[in-house]
N, C-alpha and C positions, 0 to 999 in steps of 0.2 A: 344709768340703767333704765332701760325702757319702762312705760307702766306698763299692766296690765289691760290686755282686750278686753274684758268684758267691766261693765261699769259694778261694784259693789253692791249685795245684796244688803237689805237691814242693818246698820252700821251696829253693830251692840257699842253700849256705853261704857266708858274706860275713867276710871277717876284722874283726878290731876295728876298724881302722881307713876299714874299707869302710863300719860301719856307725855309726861317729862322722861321714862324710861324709855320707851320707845325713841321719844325723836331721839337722843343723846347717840344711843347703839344703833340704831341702822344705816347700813352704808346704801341703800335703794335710794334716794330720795324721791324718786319718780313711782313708787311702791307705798300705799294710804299705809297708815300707819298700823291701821289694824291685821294689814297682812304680816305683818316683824315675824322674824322669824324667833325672837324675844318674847317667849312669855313671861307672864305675871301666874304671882303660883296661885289666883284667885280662875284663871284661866282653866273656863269646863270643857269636858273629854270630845262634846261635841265642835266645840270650839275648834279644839287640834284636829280636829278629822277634817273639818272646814277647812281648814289653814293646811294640811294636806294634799287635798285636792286643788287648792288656788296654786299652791306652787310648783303642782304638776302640770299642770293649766298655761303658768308662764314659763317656764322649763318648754313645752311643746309651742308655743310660742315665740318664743325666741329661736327656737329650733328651725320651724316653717320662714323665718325671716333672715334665716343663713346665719343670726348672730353668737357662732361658735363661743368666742372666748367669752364673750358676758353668761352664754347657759352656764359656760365651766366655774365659770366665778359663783353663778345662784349655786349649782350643784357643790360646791366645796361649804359654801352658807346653811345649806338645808343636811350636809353633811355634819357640821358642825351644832346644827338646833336639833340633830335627829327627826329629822324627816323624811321619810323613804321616797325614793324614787321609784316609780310604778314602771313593770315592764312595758306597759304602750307607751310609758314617754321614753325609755333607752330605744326603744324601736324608731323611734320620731329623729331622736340624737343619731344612731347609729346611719339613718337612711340618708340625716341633710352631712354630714361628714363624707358618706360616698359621694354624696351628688357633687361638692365643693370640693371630694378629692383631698381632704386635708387631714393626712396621714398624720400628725402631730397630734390636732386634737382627737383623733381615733383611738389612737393607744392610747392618751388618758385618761376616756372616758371610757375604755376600757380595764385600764389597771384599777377605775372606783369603782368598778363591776365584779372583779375579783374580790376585792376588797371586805363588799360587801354581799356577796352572794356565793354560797357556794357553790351551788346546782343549777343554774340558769334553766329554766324550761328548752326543749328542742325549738321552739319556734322564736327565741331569743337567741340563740346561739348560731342557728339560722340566718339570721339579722344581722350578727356580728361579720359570720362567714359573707355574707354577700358585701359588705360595708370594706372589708379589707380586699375583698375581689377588684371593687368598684374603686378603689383609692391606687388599684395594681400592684398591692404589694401579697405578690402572691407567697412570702417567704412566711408571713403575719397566716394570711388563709390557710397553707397547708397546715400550720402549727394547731389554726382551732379545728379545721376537720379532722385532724390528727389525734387531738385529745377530745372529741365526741362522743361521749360513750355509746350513745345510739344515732344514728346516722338513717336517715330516712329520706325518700325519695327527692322532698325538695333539694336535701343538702348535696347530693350526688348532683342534680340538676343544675343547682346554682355553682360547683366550682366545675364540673365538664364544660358548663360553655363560657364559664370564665377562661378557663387556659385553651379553648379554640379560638375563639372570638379574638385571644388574646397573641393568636397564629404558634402557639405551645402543641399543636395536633397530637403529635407522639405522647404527652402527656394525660394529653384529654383521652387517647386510645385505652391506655394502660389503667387510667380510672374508670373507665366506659365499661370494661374488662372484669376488674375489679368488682364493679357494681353488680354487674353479671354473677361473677364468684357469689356476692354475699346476700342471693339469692331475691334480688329487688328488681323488678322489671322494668326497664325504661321506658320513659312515657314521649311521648311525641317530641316537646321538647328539648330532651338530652339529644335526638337526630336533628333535628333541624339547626341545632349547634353546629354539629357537626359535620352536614351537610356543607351548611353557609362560609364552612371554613376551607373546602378544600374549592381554592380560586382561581387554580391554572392548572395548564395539561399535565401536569409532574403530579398532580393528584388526583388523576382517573382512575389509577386501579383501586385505590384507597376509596375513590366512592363510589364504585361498581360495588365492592366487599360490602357497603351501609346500604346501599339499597338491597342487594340479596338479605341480608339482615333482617332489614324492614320484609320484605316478602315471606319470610321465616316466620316473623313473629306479627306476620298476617294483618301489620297496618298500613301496605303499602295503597290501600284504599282511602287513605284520608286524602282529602283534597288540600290540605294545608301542605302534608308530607309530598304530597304527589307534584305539587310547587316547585316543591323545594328541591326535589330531583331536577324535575327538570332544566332548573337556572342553574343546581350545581353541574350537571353538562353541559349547560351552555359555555359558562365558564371556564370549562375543561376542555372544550374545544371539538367536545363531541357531539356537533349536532344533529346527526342521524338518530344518536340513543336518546337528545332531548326532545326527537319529534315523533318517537316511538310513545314515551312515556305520554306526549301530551295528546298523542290522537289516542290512546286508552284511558284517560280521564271522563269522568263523569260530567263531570263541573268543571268543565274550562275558564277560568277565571283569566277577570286582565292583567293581574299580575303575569299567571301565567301564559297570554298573548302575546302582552309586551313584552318580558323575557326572551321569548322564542325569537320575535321579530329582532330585537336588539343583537340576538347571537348571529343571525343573519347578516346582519347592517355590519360587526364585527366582520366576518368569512367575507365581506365585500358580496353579497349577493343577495343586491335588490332588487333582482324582477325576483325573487321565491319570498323579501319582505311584501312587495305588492301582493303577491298571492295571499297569502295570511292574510292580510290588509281587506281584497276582494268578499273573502272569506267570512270575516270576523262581521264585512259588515248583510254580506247575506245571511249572515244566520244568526243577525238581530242582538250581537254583543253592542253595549255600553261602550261608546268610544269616548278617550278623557283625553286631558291634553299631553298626556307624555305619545300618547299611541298616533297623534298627527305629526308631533315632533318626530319621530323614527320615520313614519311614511313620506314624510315633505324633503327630510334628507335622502331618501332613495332617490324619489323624484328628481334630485339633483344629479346622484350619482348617473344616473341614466340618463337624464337630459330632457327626461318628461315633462316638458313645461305644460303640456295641456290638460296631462293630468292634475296636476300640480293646482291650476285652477279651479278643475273640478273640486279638489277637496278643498280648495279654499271656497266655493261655493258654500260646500257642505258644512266649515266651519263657520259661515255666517249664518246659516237657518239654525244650529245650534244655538247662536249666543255669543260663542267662544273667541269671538277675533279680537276682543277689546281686554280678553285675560293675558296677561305674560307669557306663559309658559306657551302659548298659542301662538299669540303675537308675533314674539321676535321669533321664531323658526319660520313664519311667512315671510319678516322679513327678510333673513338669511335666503329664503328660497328664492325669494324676485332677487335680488344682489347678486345670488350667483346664476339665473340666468341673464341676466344684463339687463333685467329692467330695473335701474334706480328710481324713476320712478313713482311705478309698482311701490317698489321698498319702500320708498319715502311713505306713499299714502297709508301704509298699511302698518308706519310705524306711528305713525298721526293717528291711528285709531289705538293704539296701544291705551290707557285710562291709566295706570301709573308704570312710565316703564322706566326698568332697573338699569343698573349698570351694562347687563350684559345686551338689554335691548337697543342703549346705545354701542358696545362694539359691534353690535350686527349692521349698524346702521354704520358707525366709519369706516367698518372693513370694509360695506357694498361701492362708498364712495370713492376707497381707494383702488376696489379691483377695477372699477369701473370708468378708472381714469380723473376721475374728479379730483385733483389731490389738495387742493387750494382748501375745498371744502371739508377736507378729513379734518385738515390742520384747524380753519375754521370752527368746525363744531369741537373737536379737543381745546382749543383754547376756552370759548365758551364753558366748557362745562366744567373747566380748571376755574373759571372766574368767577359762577354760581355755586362753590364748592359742592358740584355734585359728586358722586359718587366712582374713584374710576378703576380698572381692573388689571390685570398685566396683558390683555388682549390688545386693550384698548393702546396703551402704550407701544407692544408689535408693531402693529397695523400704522400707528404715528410715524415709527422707525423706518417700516416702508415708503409711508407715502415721502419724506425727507430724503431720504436713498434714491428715491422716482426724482423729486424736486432735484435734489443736489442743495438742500437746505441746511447746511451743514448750523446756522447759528439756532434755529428751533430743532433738529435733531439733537446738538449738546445738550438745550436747555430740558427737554424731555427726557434725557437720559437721565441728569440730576435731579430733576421731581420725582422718575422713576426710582432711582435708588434712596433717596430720602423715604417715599413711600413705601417700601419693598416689594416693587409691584415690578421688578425687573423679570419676566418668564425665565423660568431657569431652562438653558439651551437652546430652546427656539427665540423669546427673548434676546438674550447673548445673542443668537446667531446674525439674528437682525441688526442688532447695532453693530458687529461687525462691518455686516453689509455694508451698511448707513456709511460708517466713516470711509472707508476703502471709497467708494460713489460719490463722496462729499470729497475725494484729493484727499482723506488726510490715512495716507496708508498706516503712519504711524499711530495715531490713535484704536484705526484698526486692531493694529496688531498688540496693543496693550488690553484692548477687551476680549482678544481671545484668549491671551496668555493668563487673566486672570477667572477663566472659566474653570472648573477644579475640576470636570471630566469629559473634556469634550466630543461631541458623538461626532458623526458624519456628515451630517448636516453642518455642524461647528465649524469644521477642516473645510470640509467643500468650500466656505464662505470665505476663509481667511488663502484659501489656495485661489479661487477665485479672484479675489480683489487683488492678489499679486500678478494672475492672469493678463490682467487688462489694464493693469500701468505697466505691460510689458517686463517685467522682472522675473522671465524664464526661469531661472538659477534658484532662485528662491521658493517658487511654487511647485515646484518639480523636488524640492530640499524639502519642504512638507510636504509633500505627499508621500516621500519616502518614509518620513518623520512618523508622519500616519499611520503606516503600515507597522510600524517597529512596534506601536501603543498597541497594534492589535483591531487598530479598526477597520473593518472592511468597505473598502470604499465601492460606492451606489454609482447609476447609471448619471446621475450629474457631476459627481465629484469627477469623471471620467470627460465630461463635457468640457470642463476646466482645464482641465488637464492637456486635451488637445487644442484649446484655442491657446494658451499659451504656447504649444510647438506652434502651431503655426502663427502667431502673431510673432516668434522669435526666428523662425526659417527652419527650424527642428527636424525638418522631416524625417529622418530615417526615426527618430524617437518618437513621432508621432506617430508611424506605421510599428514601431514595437508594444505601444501602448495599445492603440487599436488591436492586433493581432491579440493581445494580453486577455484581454477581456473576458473572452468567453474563454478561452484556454485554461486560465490559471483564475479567473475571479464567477465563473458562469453566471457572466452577463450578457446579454445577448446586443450585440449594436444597435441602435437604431437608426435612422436616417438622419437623426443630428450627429449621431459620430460621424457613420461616414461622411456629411455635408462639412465636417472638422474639416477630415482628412483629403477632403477635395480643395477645398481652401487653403490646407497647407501644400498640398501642389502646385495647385493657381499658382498662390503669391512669390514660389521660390520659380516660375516659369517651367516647372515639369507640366506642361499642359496635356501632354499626352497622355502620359503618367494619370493624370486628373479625368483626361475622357476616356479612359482605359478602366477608373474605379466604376466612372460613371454606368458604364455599360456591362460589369461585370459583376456588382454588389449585387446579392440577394434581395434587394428591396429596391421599389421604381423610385427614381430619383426625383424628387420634388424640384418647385422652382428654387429655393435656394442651389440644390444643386449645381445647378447652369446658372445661377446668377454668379457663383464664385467662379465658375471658369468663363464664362465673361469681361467678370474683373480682370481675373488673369490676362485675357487675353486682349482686353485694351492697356494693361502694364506693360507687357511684355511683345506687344504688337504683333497679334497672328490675328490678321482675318478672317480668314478662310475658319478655324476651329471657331473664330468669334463670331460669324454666323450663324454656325450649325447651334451655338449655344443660346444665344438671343431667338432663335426660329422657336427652340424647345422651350423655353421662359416664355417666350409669349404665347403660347401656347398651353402653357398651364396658368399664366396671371398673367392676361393681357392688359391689365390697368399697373405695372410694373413701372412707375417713371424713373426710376434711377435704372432699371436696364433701357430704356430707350437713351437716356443722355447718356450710358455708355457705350451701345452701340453707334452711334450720332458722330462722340467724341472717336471711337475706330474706325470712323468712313473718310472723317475729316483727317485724319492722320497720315491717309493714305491717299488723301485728296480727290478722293472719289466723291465730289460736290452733290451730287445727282442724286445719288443715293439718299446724305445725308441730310439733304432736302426733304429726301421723301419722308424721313425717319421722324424729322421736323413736322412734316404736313400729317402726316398720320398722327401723332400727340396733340395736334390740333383739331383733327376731325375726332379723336377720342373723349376729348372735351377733358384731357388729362389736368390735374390739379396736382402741383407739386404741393410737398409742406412745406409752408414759411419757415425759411432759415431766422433763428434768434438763438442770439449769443446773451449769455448772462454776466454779471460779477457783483460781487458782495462788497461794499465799503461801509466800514464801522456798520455794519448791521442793516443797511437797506441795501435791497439786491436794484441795480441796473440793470434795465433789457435792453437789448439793441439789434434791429431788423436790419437787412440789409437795406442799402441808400440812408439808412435813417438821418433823420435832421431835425428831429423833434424835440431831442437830451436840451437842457439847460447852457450845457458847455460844449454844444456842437465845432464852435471855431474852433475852440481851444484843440477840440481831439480831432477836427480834420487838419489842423495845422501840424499836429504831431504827427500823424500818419504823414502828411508830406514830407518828414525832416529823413522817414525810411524808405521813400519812393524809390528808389533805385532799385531793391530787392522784389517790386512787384512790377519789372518790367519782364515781359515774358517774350522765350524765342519765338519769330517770327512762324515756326514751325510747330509751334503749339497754342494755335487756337482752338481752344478747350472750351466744350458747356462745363459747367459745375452743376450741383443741384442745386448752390445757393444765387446763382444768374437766372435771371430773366432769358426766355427760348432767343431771345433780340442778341443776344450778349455774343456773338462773332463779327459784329460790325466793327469800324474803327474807333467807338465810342470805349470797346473794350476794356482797353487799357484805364480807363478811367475809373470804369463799372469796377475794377476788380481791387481798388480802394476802398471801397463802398460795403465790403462784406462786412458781417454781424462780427464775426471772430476780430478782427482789425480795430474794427471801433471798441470794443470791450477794450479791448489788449490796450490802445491808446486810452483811454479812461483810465486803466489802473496804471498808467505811466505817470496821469499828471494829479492821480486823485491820493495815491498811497505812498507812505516814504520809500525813500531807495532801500533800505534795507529789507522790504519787505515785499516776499514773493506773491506774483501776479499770479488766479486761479481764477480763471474762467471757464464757463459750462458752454457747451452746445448741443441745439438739436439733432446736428445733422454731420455726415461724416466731414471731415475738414478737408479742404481743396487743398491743392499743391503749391498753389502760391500763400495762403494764408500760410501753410506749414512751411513755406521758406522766409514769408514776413515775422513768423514765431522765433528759430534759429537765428534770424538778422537782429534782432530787438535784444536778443539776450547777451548777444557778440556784443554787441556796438554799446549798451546799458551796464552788463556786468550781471543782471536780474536774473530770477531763476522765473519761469513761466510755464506754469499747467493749465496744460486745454483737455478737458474730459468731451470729448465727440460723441457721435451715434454707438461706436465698436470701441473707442480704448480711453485710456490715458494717454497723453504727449507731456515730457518734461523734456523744457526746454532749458538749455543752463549751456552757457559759454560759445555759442553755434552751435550746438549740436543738439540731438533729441534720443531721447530715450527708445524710440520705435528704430532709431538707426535708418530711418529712411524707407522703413519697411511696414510699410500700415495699406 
């Protein structure tokens, strides 16, 4: 038992035997002995009143220090020495049992209140009433307002915005009513309950009726109440009625600024948050840090980066750049216009930042391409056990899904769910991703399956990743699946949907899907559908077909566009349309080098040298820069890179000697001298045949030949679409081996298994 807080007044004198009775009977030991709750019948009246007050003293005591069951244990001691318990200390008891919620000791230190009192005063019973409110056992609550005999305005107060608060609104109505009846006027508070409670548009006429209310009983002038209107429209979706209310305020408050701007920021409309913003600060309001956070995220949504500065200006002559709440919504704002940077220095001035100030800082590095470094500072912050959040995990999930990092994507997923820091659905969604992008479809498909509702986003992801290791049948078998659950599929899950037709030859379902759209889902195309549905042309050789969409969709066709029927049309060999499409791509992105090595590779086809020369000389005078082809693979845990020509690897022989044992499969007809994008512009000389050994894809592929056992399938990543000889060296390898082999390129998955590939030849 605790002692007592305050040290002993005047110890009075106790004979020996007063103080052999004492120590023997008390069970306190931490408790001087004078306090016992044992008297000696020598023991004067002022004594007992002393010893009265001490033990209401540690009764409130023990109460403010949360320690429930030892009060109950004093309280059964002081019940048994006849001690009364004073109503300010059951009010002490009653309040710490709400705050700790511990409905057990509530009702017992209630049942000693019955017990012992017949008539509790109203501001005791009060006490009680809120204490059982606060523990949510509103079955206990109604019981004591129920037996009340007088009921007065707090006690109304306190259980109406107990059962709103408590989202019970039809209840809180009907006492609201009630109260009304039993002729007690409600005071500011019992509205602002009720207000606060009605949180989505299903409760606007319900708080139309409390404001007309309010206007009746002529307090709709309070500036507290006039708040509260207005955030409860914001919430309700009515923003017209909440900027009626607020341009007739007296005292516009920040509450009620930010409010308004946030319901904006909600509606997606942040040039009317700037305005407010403009506003707020011409007419000399108090700006804090939530009100830079709403304005810095508009700045985003509209792409105002100059403003954006400005107010960060404005947020350093305040003070405010080294507080949090400031901070990291700077940094989020430079991140998401692409200055990392920016972010970086702006999260170096942060002065203690939190968890959330780092996911702003890893999500800037992963939109921003950096992905080494997401992984980076997440490891770090894993290893100084700071602090992490399910954001931060996301954004991990991404950047691994970007990498193709499938062994730090697992291990992130297990600290995540040890942690319980998995985001539910967006989270999930991600890891979905992650595994489908990391080759392991199956994995994928066990973190959807154990999602318990999945939304759209969910399906998209797991339809997707079926998508792009070509498993038509399957992705198109969930989507249906989708639809049966009732969810309505969004303008990407639609994305998905049509690069599977076309990555499968689909076409007539990919022109029923598209058609679908707006018909039966009104969605409106946009220029990534149709750029689908032209590529699913392209690739099946309906080229006509394809510059037939071209010239007739509703919306002007971008360079994707005309790059896919390009494709097509050096697949499928038409010059004459593969001109007219190469003129239009370069002309909307004339720094395009994969369309120049495909129109190059259509001149040479047709051995029209002159041309491809010129196609040649012009990417030279462009000063064009292809991207470095690099192939990756994973053994026991370190990944291998491998550039094209490379001869840098440790076991260089060893894997160009293995690629020679499959030299046969990369001899190519005399009629197909091809640029790749992973060749050097030199690479139609007679060195050729040489060079086309030497690619990234090949050498990986050889490394996991001599690095991993035969039972075990070969998974390699690349940058860059895979060339046609790599993809006949892939099918040769698996024939001649027995191996199964996945190659995740720029656009798909390839599984290779027995000679054959999963794209069927069609990528």
């Amino acid at each position: 038992m605790a002692g007592l807080p305050l040290p002993p007044p005047n110890r009075p004198q106790l004979s020996t035997g007063d103080q052999t009775s004492s120590s023997n009977s008390a069970k306190f030991a931490q408790i001087p002995s004078w306090v016992s709750l044992k008297r000696s019948s020598s023991a004067v009246k002022t004594e007992k009143t002393q010893q009265g007050k001490l033990e209401n003293l540690h009764l409130v005591s023990l109460s403010k220090q949360g320690k429930l069951k030892e009060a109950y244990d004093f309280l059964k001691e002081m019940d048994d020495s006849g001690v009364s318990v004073t109503l300010h200390t059951y009010q002490f008891l009653f309040e710490t049992c709400g705050k700790l919620r511990s409905l057990a000791d509530a009702r017992s230190i209630h049942d000693r209140l019955r017990r012992t009192s017949k008539n509790p005063s109203g501001s005791l019973e009060n006490s009680l009433l809120r204490m059982y409110c606060d523990c949510r056992s509103f079955t206990d609550a109604q019981k004591v307002f129920d037996e009340m005999l007088v009921k007065n305005l707090v006690s109304w107060v306190i259980v109406i915005s107990a059962y709103a608060q408590n989202g019970e609104l039809s209840k809180a109505i009907k006492l609201f009513s009630d109260m009304q009846a039993s002729g007690i006027r409600p005071n500011s508070a019992v509205y602002i309950s009720l207000l606060q409670s009605c949180l989505d548009p299903s409760f606007l006429e319900l708080g139309k009726q409390i404001h007309s209310h309010l206007i009746r009983a002529q307090l709709n002038s309070n500036t507290t109440l006039e708040t509260a209107i207005c955030n409860m429209y914001v919430k309700c979706g009515w923003l017209e009625g909440a900027k009626l209310v607020f341009d007739g305020m007296n005292d516009q408050n920040a509450v009620a600024w930010t409010g308004l701007m946030v319901g904006y920021t909600q509606a997606k409309k942040p040039e009317i948050v700037l305005k407010l913003f403009t506003r707020m600060v011409m007419e000399g309001f108090e700006l804090d840090e939530f009100v830079f956070s709403i304005v810095l995220k508009a700045c985003c949504e509209l792409e105002d980066w100059d403003l954006g500065r400005q107010i960060h200006s404005h947020i350093v002559k305040l003070g405010l750049e080294s507080d949090v709440p400031v901070g990291t919504p700077l940094v989020d704002f430079y991140a998401k216009c692409g200055n990392i940077n920016s972010a970086c220095q702006s999260f170096g001035r942060i002065s203690e930042p939190n968890d959330v100030s780092w996911s702003a800082l890893i999500s800037g590095f992963s939109q921003s391409g950096r992905l080494e470094d997401c992984i980076k500072i997440f490891a770090s912050l894993k290893s100084n056990g700071m602090d992490l959040n399910s954001f931060i995990y996301t954004s991990v999930f991404q950047a691994c899904a970007a990498l193709a990092d499938l062994n730090t994507g697992s291990q992130a997923h297990g600290d995540a769910i040890k942690r319980g820091l998995v985001s539910y659905l967006y989270g999930e969604s991600a890891m979905v991703t992650m595994y489908s992008k990391c080759g392991r479809l199956d994995y994928a498909r066990r973190a959807f399956e154990s999602i318990d509702d999945p939304d759209v986003v969910a399906w998209t992801a797991i339809i997707s990743g079926y998508a792009y290791h070509g498993n038509a049948a399957e992705a198109l078998g969930l989507f249906r699946r989708m639809q049966s659950y009732g969810v309505r599929p969004n303008a990407v899950t639609f994305i998905s949907v049509l690069t599977s037709c076309s990555h499968s030859g689909l076409v007539a379902e990919a022109k029923q899907y598209l058609d679908s759209m707006s018909r039966y889902y009104g969605i409106d195309p946009t220029i990534d559908h149709y750029d689908c549905m032209i590529d699913a042309y392209s690739r099946a050789g309906l080229l006509q077909d394809a510059y037939e969409l071209i010239n007739s969709m509703p919306l002007k066709p971008d360079a994707m566009s005309w790059k896919s029927l390009l494709g097509g049309c050096w697949v499928h060999r038409d010059l004459k349309l593969g001109k007219i499409a190469a003129e239009n791509l370069f002309r909307l992105n004339p720094d395009d080098t994969a369309g120049y090595i495909l129109l190059f590779n259509l001149y040479s086809a047709f051995g029209e040298w002159e041309e491809a020369a010129r196609v040649r000389k012009l990417m030279v005078e462009r000063d064009l820069k292809k991207e470095i082809s690099c192939s990756w693979i994973s053994v026991k845990g370190k990944v291998n890179r491998f550039v094209v020509g490379d001869r840098h690897h440790l076991q260089t022989e060893a894997i160009y000697s293995k690629i020679k044992e499959f030299e046969e499969c990369s001899v190519l007809d005399s009629q197909s001298r091809i640029l790749n994008e992973e060749d050097e512009f030199s690479g139609i000389l007679p060195e050729r045949q040489e060079q086309l050994l030497d690619h990234s894809e090949k050498l990986a592929i050889a490394f996991g030949l001599i690095s991993t056992d035969e039972n075990t399938p070969i998974m390699v990543f690349k940058n860059l679409r895979a060339c046609r000889d790599c993809h006949e060296f892939g099918k040769k390898v698996s024939m001649v081996t027995g191996r199964r082999i996945v190659v995740r390129d720029s656009t798909r998955f390839h599984h290779f298994e027995s000679g054959k590939c999963s794209c069927n030849d069609y990528w």
